[in-house]
Residue, then its C-alpha position, 0 to 999 in steps of 0.5 A: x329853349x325848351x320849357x324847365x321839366x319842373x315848371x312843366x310839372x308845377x304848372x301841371x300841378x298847380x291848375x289840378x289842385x286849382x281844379x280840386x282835381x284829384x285824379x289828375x294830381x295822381x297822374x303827376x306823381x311817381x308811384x312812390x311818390x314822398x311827401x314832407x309835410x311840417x306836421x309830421x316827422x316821416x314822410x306819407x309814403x306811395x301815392x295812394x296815401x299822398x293822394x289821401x293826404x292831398x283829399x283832407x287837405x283840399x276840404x281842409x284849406x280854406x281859400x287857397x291860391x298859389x301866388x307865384x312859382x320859381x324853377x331850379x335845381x335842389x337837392x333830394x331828402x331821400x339821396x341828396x341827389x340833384x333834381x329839377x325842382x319848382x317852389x309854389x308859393x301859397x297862401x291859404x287859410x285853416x281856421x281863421x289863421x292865415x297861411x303863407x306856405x311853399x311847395x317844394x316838387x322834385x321831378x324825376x326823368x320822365x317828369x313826375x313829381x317823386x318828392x314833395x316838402x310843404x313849409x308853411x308859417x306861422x306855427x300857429x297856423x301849423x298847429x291847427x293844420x296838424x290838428x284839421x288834417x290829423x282828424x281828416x285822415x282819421x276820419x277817411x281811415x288812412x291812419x289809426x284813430x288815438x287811443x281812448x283817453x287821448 
C-alpha cells in the first residue's frame, strides 16, 4: 500500500519547517499556491508571498512543534473540489500566549501542496499573531505600512 500523497507532502513539510528550512518549503508549493490565514479575510496568493509570509512567521512563533498529523480527503476553499489533504497540529507560543493551532494542506496531483488554511485558538492569541506577523510583513516590504496617524 502506497503512502497518502498528502502525508507524504506533510512529512515533507513539517521536517522543513522544523529545519527553518525555507527553501526547501518552497519546493513543496504549487507556484500558485494560497494561503488562509485566521488573521486575514483573503488569502496571501503566489508562493513568493506564502514564502514571505512563512519568513515572519518562523521569527515570530516562539517554540514551535508539531504534536501529530491526520490524512484524508477535504474539500478546496478556491473550487470546493476534493483533495488529498493532511491536518498538522501545533502548538506554539507568540508573546507569551499559548498557541494551539492546525495546518490544513491540500495537494494537487503531482504532490505539491496548492492550499494551505491555519486555524489557531484563542483569540487572544490571534490577535498578537495578527498583530507580530502584520508588523513582520511591513518590515520585510511585503504589504504597505499603515497610514500615518494609524
Amino acid at each position: 500500500m502506497s503512502a497518502h500523497p498528502a502525508a507524504v507532502a506533510a512529512e515533507r513539510f513539517r521536517a522543513a519547517v522544523e529545519k527553518r528550512d525555507l527553501s526547501a518549503v518552497a519546493e513543496l508549493f504549487t507556484p500558485d499556491v494560497r494561503l488562509y490565514s485566521p488573521v486575514t479575510f483573503r488569502p496571501f496568493e503566489g508562493r513568493e508571498m506564502v514564502l514571505g509570509l512563512f519568513g515572519v512567521l518562523l521569527r515570530t512563533f516562539e517554540d514551535f512543534r508539531y504534536v501529530g498529523s491526520f490524512e484524508g480527503t477535504a474539500g478546496t476553499s478556491a473550487d470546493g473540489a476534493e483533495a488529498p489533504s493532511a491536518v498538522l497540529l501545533f502548538r506554539a507560543g507568540v508573546g507569551g500566549k499559548e498557541i494551539h493551532g492546525i495546518d490544513l494542506l491540500h495537494v494537487d496531483e503531482a504532490g505539491l501542496i496548492k492550499e494551505f488554511t491555519v486555524m489557531v485558538r484563542p483569540r487572544s492569541a490571534v490577535e498578537s499573531l495578527g498583530q507580530a506577523v502584520y508588523a513582520g510583513l511591513v518590515a520585510d516590504g511585503l504589504v504597505p505600512s499603515p497610514p500615518e496617524g494609524r
